[in-house]
C-alpha positions in Angstrom: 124.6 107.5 33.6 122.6 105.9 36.6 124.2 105.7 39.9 122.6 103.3 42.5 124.1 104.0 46.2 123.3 100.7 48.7 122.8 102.1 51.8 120.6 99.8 53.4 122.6 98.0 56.3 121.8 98.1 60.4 125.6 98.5 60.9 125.3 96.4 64.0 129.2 96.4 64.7 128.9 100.6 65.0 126.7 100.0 68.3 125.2 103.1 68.0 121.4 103.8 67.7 122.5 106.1 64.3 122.0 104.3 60.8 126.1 103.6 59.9 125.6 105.5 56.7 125.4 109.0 58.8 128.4 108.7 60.9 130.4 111.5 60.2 133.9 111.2 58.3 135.0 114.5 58.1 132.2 116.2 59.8 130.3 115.0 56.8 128.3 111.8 56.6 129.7 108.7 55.0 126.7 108.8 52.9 127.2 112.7 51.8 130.5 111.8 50.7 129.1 109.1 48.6 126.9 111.1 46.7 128.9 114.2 46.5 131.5 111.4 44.6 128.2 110.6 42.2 127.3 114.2 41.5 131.0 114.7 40.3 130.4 112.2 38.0 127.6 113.6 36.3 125.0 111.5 36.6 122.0 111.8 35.6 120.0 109.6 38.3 120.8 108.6 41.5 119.4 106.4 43.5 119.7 105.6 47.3 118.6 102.1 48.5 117.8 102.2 52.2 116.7 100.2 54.6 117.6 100.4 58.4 116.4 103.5 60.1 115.6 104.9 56.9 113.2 107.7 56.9 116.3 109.2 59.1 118.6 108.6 56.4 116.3 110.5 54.1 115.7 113.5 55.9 119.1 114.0 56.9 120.4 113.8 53.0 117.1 114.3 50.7 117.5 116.5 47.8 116.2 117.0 44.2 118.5 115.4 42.8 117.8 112.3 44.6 115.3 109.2 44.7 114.8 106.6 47.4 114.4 103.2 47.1 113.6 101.3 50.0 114.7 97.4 50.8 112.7 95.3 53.3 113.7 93.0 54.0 117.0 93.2 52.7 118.0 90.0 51.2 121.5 90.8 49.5 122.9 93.2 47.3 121.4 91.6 44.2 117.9 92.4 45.7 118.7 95.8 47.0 119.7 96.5 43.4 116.7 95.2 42.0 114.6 97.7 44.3 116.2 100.5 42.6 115.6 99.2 38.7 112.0 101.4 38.9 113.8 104.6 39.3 116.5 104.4 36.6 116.5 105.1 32.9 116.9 101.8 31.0 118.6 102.9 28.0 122.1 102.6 26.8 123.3 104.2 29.5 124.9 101.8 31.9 124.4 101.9 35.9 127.0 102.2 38.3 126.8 100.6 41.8 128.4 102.2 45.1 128.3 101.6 48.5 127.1 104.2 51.7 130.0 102.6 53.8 132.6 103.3 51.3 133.3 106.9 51.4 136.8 107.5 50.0 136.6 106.3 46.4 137.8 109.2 44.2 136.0 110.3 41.3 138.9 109.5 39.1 139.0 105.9 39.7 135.1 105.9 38.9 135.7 107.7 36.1 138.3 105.0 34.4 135.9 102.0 35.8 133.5 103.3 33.6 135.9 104.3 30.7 136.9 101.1 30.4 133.5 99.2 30.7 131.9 101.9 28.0 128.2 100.9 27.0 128.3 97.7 26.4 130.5 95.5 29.0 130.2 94.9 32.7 133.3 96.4 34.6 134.3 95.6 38.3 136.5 97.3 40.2 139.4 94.9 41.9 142.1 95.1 44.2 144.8 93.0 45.0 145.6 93.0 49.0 147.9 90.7 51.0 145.1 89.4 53.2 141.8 88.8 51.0 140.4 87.3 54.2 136.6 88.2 54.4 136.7 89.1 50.6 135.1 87.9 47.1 137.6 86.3 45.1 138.3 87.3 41.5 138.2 83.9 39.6 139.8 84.1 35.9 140.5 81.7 33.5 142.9 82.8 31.0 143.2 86.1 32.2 139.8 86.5 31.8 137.2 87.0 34.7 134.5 84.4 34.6 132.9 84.7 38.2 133.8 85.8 42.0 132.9 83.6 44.4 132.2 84.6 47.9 134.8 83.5 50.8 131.9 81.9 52.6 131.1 79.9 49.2 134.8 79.8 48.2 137.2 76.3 48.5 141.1 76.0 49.6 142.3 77.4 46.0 139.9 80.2 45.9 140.5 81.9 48.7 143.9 81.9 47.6 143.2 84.3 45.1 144.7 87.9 45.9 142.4 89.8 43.8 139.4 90.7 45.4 136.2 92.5 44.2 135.9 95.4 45.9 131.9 95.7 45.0 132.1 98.5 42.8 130.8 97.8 39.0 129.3 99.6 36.1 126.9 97.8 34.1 124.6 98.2 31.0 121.3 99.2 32.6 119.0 96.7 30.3 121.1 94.2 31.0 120.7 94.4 34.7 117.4 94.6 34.1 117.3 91.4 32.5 120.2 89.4 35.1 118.5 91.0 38.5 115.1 89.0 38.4 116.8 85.6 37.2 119.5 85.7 40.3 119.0 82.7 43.2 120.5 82.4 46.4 121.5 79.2 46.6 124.9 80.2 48.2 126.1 79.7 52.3 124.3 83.5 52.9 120.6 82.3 51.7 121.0 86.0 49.8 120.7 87.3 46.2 124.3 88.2 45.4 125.1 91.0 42.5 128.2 89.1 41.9 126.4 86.5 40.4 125.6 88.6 37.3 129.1 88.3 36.4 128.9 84.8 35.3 125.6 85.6 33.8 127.6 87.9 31.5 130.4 85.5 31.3 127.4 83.1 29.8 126.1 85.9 27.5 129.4 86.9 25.9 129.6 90.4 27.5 133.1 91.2 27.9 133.6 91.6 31.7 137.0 93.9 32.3 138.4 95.5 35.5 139.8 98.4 36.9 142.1 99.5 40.3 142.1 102.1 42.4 145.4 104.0 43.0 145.5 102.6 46.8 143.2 100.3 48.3 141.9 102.5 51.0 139.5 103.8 48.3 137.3 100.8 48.5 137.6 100.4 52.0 134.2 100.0 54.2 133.3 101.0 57.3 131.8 98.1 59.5 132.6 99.6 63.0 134.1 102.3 65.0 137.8 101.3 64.6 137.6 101.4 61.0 135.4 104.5 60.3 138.7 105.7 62.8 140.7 104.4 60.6 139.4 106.0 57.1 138.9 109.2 59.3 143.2 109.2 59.5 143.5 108.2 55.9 141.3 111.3 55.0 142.7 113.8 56.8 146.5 112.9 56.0 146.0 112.6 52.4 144.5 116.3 53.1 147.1 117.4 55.0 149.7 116.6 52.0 147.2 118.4 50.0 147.6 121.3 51.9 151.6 120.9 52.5 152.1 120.7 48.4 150.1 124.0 48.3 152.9 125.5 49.8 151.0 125.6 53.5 153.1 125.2 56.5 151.7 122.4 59.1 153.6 122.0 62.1 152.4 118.4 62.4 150.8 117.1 59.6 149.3 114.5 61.6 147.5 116.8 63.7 145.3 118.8 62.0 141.7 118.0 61.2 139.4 119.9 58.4 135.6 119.0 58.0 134.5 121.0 55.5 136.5 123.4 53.1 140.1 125.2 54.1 141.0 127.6 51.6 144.8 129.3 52.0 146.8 131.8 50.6 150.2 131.6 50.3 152.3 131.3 52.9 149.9 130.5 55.5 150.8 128.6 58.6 148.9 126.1 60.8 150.5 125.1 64.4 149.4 121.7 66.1 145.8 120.4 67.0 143.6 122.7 65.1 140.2 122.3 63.7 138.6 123.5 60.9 134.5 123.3 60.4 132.7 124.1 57.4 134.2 127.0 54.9 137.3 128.5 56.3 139.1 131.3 54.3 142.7 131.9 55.0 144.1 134.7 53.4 148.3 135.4 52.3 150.8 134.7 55.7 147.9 133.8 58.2 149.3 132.6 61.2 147.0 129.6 63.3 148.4 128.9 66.8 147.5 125.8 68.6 144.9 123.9 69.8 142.2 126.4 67.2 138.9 125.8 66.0 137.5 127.9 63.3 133.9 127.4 61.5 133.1 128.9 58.7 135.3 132.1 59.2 137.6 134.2 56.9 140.4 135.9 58.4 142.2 138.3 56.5 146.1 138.4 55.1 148.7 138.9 58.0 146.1 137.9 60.7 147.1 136.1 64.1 144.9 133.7 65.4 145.2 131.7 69.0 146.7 129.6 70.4 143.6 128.6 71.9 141.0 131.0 69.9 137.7 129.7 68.0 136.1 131.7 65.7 132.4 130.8 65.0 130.5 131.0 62.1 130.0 134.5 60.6 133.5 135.7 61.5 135.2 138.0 59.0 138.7 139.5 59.9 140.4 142.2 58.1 144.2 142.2 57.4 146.1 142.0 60.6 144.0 141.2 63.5 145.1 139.7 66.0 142.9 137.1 68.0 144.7 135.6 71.5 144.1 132.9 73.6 140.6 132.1 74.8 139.0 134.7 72.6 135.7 134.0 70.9 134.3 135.5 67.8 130.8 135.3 66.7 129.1 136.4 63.5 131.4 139.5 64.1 133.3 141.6 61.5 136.6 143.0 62.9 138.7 145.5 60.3 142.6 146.3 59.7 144.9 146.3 62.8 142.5 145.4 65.2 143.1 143.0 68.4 141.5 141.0 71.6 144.6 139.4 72.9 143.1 137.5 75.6 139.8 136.0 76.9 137.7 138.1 75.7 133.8 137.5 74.4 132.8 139.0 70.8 129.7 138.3 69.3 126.8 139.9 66.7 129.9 143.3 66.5 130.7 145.4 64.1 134.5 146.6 65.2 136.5 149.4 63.0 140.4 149.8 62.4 142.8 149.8 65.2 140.3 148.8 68.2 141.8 147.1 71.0 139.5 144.8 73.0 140.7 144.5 76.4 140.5 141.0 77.9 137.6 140.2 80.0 135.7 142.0 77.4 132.2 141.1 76.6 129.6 141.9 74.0 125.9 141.1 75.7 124.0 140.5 72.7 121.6 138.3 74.1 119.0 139.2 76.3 117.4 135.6 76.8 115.2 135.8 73.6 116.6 138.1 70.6 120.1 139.0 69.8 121.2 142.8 69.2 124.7 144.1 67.6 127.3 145.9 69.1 128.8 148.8 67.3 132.4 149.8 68.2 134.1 152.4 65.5 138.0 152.8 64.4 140.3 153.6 67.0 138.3 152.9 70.1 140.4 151.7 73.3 137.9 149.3 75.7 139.5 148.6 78.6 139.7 145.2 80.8 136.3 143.8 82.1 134.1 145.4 80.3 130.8 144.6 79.5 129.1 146.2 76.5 125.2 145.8 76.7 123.4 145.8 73.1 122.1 147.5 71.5 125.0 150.3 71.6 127.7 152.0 69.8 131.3 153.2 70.9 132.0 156.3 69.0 135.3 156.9 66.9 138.2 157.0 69.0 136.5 156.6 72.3 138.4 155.4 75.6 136.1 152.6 77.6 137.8 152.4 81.5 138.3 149.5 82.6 135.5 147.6 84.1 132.8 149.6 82.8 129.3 148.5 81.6 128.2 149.8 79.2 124.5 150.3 78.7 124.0 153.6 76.1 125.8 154.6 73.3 129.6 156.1 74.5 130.3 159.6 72.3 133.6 159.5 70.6 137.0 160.7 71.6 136.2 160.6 75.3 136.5 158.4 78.1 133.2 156.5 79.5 133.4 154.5 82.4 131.1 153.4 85.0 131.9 151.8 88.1 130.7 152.1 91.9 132.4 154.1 94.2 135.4 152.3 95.8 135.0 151.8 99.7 136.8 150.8 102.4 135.7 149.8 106.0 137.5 150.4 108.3 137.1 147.5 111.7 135.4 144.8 108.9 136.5 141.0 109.9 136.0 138.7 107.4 133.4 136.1 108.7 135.2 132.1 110.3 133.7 128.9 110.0 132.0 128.4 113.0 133.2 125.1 115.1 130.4 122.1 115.0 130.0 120.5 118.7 
């Protein structure tokens, strides 16, 4: 099967200097999710049509799997469709057209569009809404489909029709072949409509037939920043339930936002307003507190995380860590039973069983222009305010005082610290503001 993706528009309405496909839905361009749909298909060939800010559209998405063909100008979807002919296999296999703006269309749905069409008829995929405003029409005649007429081209009865095309269709590839080149654009637009074909197959014989998405959010476009809002909702509620009929616990199901991959365990819970980026791992009765953001992190079974934590990318915990408020974890593995309660700074560490990370700790691994790992072995104690300069390692059951830096490796089961003498002065006055004229 062919798949041609039309991704050509300016998306004026998104007033942004970023081509509309590449908005993010889900921290993941309405594009991607377009073609991730295609590659669950199957298919074979798939072929982007792009047009407006293009050459940004293809670096951000190219892949092997993909070829480009661009439209300029762009003078309707007809046209845009006909750019991509060169790069598909004319054969029996038929062609399936989707849209870069339409991003929530499941695979399923696809999948009985095309069932239903087979090899050899022209399938479109309809909806019936309460307001069609804005909308091709579906025009039948005896149950039958026999056109779709554009609301722009459409009279009083027409746009009284509640089923609307939705854009979607599967077609024999040779036959759009032969339609595409005979299409005019003698319509209100000026433009080459693809919906036109479907009274070219109407004239031919080919049965045309239809199929519906579950809910009509799946064909739903994105024209400007209140929709792409909108869609953003839709995606991440239909998530959450996702999540919830896993048997995860979401405090507000509303308020919870994954863009990327969360993978739980059982009896996992998730408090309000947190944020999950990329892969997350989540292993049996994880805890998340509020107001979290984790990227591409695993934390182990029986782990407690926030409220107020973020774990960054390259964060592994072992089974029942505890991470507090306004701790950060960088590319940092921490094992069994250990904590940082509180705003604390870990990054480019290695940290054993039962360590506790005072708050106010930091790892220095960053000395302006490479980074350098921190060491810190089972049972160490590191006291509040301490600053660990890397390259260096805490020995096995060391004790860091509080307030230390520490700049060479500490030796295990004994207390490091290093701080300057405490002194008082006796007769010191703090200095006053002096009095202007």
């Amino acid at each position: 099967m062919n798949v041609v993706i039309l991704a050509a528009g300016k998306g004026k309405r998104m007033h942004s200097d970023l081509p509309k496909v590449l908005h993010p839905l889900a921290g993941k361009a309405l594009l991607a999710h377009v073609i991730d749909t295609a590659r669950q298909l199957g298919a074979a060939r798939i072929c982007v049509v792009y047009g407006h800010g293009g050459e940004q559209v293809r670096e951000a998405l190219d892949a092997p799997d993909l070829s480009w063909a661009k439209q300029e100008p762009q003078l309707g979807t007809g046209h845009a469709v006909m750019q991509a002919l060169p790069h598909l296999a004319v054969s029996s296999a038929p062609t399936l057209v989707l849209y870069g703006d339409v991003p929530l269309t499941r695979a399923a749905t696809l999948r009985r569009l095309i069932d239903a069409a087979g090899d050899d008829s022209l399938g479109l995929l309809t909806a019936r809404v309460d307001n069609p405003h804005g909308y091709g029409r579906i025009v039948r005649v005896g149950g039958e489909v026999v056109r779709i007429v554009e609301e722009k081209d459409a009279d009083d009865a027409e746009r009284a029709i509640h089923e609307i095309n939705t854009g979607i269709l599967v077609a024999p590839t040779a036959a759009l072949a032969r339609w595409l080149p005979t299409l005019g654009k003698r319509n209100a637009q000026g433009e080459y409509y693809l919906t036109d074909i479907v009274a070219l197959a109407v004239a031919e014989g080919m049965p045309v037939v239809t199929a519906h998405p579950d809910a009509n959010w799946e064909t739903e476009g994105v024209n400007g920043k209140v929709q792409l809002a909108q869609l953003e909702r839709i995606f991440q509620r239909n998530l959450a339930e996702r999540l919830l009929e896993q048997g995860v616990t979401l405090a507000d199901p509303s308020r919870i936002d994954v863009r990327g991959e969360l993978v739980c365990g059982r009896d996992v819970s998730i408090d309000v307003n947190c944020v999950f980026e990329g892969r997350v791992v989540l292993g049996d009765g994880v805890r998340i507190k509020a107001n979290c953001v984790l990227e591409d992190a695993v934390v182990g079974a029986g782990s407690i995380v926030g409220p107020f934590a973020r774990l960054r990318p390259g964060t592994e915990l072992g089974r029942e860590v505890h991470i507090g408020n306004f701790v950060e974890v960088k590319n940092s593995t921490i094992a069994d039973q250990s904590k940082a309660n509180h705003l604390a700074y870990v990054g480019d560490a290695t940290i054993g069983r039962r360590v506790n990370v005072g708050a106010g700790t930091i790892t220095c691994n960053y000395d302006g222009a490479n980074k350098f790992r921190t060491v810190i072995e089972d049972d160490v104690f590191i006291g509040s305010d301490t600053q660990l300069v890397a390259p260096v390692t805490v020995g096995r059951g060391a004790t860091l005082g509080a307030g230390t830096t520490l700049t060479r490796d500490a030796p295990p089961d004994q207390l490091t610290v290093s701080r300057a003498r405490q002194v008082s002065i006796p007769g010191w006055k703090r200095p006053v503001k002096k009095k202007k004229d």
